[in-house]
N, C-alpha and C positions, 0 to 999 in steps of 0.2 A: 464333477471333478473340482479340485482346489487343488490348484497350480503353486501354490505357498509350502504347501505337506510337501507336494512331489518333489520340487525345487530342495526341500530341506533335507528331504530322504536321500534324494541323490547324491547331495554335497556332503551325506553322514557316510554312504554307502563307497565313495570316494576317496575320503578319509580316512578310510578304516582300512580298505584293500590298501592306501598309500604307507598307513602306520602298519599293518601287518607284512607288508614288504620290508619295511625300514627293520623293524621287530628281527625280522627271517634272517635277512643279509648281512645288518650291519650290527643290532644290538645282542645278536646271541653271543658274539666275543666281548662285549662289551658292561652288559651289566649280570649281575649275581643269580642263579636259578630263579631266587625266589622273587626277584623284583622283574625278571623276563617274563614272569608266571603272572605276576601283577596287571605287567603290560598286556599281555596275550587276551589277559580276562577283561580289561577295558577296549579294546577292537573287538573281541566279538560281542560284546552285550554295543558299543556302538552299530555294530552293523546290523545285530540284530533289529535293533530298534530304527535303523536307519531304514531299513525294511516296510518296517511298518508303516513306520509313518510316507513312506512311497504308497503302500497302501492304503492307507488313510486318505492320503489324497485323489488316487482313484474313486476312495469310495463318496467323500464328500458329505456334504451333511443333507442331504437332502431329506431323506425318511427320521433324522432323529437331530434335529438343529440344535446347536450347540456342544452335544455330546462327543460328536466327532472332533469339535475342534479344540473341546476341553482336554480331551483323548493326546491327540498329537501335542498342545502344548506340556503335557505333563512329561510325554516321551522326550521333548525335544529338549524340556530345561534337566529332565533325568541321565540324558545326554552328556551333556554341560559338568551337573555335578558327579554324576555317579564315574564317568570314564575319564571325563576333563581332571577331578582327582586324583584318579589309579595313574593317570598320565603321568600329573605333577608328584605322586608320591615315587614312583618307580624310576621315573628319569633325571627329577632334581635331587628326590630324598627329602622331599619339603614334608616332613610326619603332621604339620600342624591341619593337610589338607585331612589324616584321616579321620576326625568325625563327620566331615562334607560328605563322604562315599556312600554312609547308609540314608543320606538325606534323600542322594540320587536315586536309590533303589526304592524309597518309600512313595518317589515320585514316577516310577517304571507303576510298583504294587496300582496308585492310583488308575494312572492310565490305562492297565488292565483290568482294572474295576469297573471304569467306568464302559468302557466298550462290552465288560458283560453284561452290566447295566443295558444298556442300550442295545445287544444282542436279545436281551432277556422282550424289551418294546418291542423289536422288531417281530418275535419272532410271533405277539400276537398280534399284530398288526399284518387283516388278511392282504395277500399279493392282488397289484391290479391285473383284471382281466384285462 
């Protein structure tokens, strides 16, 4: 286990039900369809990812060192830019965040890479008896 991933998946997974409540209750009067639509898509690719990386930390690096933890930092800075933008583009109107967004997502693409990567080790790597 890596108590760091869990800790960070919690506090994504936290945030995300906190911002998809705020979203629900108080910004559907408040901002435009398509910037609500904005918001909506950065909580749940947060939570998604806030997920993971909770699982991530379950899983640890034990069978494939360093890959796991390559894995969660890509999620966690993917986090940061891919929804930390939709945030600031949808709630401020800050447009200069949107080339940031696809930075985030290319850093989601790696972390999923890399855990296939590392799916791929594992899977020939026989179980102990």
């Amino acid at each position: 286990m890596d108590a760091k991933w869990i800790s960070a998946g919690a506090a994504n997974g936290f945030i995300a039900v906190a911002a998809g409540a705020f979203g629900a209750h108080y910004l559907k009067t408040k901002l435009s369809a398509g910037d609500l639509a904005t918001f909506e898509v950065a909580v749940r690719y947060q939570m998604y990812h806030g997920l993971t990386l909770l699982a991530l930390g379950f899983l640890g690096d034990s069978r494939a060192p360093g890959l796991t933890g390559a894995s969660a930092w890509c999620f966690l800075a993917g986090i940061v830019l891919f929804s930390g933008s939709l945030y600031g583009l949808s709630l401020a109107g800050w447009k200069w965040l949107g080339p940031i967004t696809p930075l985030g997502g290319v850093l989601f693409l790696a972390g999923w890479l890399l855990l296939f990567i590392q799916g791929l080790g594992l899977a020939r790597t026989p179980a102990p008896m």
